[in-house]
Each structure stands twice: as C-alpha cells, then as structure tokens.
TORKE-777464 format. One record per residue (C-alpha): residue number from 1; y, x, z. Coordinates in pm, whole numbers. Last residue first. Layout:
TORKE-777464
(NUM (Y X Z))
...
//
This chain:
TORKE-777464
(131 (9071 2636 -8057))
(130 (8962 2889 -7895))
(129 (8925 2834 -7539))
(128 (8922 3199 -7304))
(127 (8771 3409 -7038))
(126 (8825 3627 -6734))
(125 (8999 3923 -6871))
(124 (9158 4157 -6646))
(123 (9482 4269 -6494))
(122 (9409 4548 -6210))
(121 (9511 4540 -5859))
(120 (9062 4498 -5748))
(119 (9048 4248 -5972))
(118 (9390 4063 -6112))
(117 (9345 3781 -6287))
(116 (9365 3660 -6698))
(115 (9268 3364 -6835))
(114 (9310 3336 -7277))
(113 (9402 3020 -7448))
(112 (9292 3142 -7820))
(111 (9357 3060 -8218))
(110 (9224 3285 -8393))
(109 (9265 3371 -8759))
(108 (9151 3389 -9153))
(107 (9144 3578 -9438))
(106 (8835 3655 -9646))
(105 (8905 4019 -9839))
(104 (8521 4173 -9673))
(103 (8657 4006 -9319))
(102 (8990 3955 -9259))
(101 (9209 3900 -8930))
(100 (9479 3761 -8721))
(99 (9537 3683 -8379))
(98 (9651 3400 -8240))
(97 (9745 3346 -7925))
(96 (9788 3189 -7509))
(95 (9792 3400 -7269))
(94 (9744 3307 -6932))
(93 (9790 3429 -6594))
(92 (9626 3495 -6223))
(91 (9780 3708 -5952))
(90 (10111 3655 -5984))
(89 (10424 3887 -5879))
(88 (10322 4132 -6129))
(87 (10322 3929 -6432))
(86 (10066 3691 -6523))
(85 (10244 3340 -6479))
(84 (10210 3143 -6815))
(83 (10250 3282 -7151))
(82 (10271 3124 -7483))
(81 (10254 3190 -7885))
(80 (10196 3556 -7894))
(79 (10153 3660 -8212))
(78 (9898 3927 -8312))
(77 (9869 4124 -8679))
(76 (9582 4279 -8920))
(75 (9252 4331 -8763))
(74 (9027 4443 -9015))
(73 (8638 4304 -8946))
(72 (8401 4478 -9155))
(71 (8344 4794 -8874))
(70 (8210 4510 -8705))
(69 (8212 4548 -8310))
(68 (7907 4481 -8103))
(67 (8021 4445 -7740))
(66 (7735 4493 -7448))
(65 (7614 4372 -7130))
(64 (7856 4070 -7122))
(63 (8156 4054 -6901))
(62 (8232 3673 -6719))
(61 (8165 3787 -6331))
(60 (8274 4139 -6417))
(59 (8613 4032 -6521))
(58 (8647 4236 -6853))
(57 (8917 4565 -6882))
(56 (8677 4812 -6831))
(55 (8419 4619 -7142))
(54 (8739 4598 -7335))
(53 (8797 4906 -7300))
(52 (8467 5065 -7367))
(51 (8480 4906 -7720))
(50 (8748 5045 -7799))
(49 (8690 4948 -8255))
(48 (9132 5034 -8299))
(47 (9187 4697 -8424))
(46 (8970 4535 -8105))
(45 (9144 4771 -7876))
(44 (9458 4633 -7987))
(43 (9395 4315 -7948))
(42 (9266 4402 -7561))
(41 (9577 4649 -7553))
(40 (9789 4272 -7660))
(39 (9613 4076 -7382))
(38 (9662 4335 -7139))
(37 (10028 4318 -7182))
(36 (10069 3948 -7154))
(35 (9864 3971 -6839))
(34 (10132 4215 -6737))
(33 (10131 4581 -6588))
(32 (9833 4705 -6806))
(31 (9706 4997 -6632))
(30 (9826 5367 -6712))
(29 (9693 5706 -6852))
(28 (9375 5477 -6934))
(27 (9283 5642 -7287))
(26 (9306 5256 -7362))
(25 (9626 5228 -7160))
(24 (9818 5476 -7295))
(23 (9742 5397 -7656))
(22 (9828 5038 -7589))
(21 (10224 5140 -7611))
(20 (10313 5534 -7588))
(19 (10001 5650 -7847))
(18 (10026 5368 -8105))
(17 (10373 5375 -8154))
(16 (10621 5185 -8053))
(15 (10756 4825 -8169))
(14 (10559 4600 -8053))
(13 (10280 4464 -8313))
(12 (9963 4449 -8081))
(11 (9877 4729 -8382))
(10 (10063 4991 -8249))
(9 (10237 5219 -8526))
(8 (10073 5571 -8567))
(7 (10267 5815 -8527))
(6 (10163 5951 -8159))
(5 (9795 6031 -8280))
(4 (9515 5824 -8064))
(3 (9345 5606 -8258))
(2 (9059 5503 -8125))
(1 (8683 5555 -8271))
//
C-alpha cells in the first residue's frame, strides 16, 4: 500500500516529502515532467509496493500482464548516475542508475540504462540493460 502522509521523506531521495514529490504523481495529481523524474516515482513506487503505477507508467508495447512485488525486498536509496535528453523539449530519454536494496539483511544493487518516451504526452518506461 502507498504512502501517502505529507511527513514522510521521499524515497527517490530529493529532498521533499513523500506526498509533494512522487506522492503526487503516484496518486496521479500530476505527470512526471522529466524522464529523470519518472525514473525516480518508478523507484519510488517500487519502495512504496505501487504496483498500479508502474503498470500506468509502462510503454504498452514492452508492459507485462502483471507485477509481483516482494514485500521482502526493502528499497533503501537511488543515485542517478546519467541522463540523456528526456526533458520536455525531447521526446525520448535515458536514465541511467543504481538503485539500492536488501533482501532478508542481504545487501546488494542495480545497476540500470533505462529508455524512456513520451506516449500519448506522457513520460513512460520502455525498457532497460542492467548491467
């Protein structure tokens, strides 16, 4: 279930809470403007167990039927090693990561090249090489 109080802190690791950062855009009060900014309410929605969103927020041509989320996996922080194009005067972008997280006390990461475009004026998804 999302998060959704105000306090919280967000966990794409800006600094604002929860609520005014990805919060907005998972309850869908506004669309990611940036690839970039996509990428980190996708993280996000991951930490916070959206699964809806990320389905919404999936090029249909790549989307699977179904995301099974394991309430095992924590989460913990995202950096944001490169970005190419993906703001609003481009209409595809990348995002390149790693993200952080544990499973039952085992730490480890991922290290991703993310594609974004824009379908139908929305930032989404398309697909990604982990490394």
């Amino acid at each position: 279930m999302p998060r959704t109080t105000a306090p919280l802190p967000c966990p794409c690791g800006l600094p604002a809470p929860y609520a005014s950062c990805c919060g907005r855009y998972h309850s869908g009060a506004a669309a990611a403007p940036t690839a970039e900014a996509l990428m980190r309410s996708r993280y996000s929605a991951f930490a916070v167990r959206d699964a809806a969103y990320l389905l919404r927020t999936w090029h249909p041509t790549t989307r699977p039927p179904v995301i099974e989320l394991d309430a095992g996996q924590r989460w913990q922080r995202l950096e944001i090693l490169a970005t190419t194009d993906g703001t609003g005067f481009h209409t595809k972008g990348t995002v390149t990561f790693r993200a952080h997280w544990s499973y039952r006390g085992e730490a480890d990461s991922l290290h991703e090249c993310s594609r974004f475009e824009r379908y139908e004026g929305a930032w989404v998804y398309v697909d990604g090489i982990i490394d």
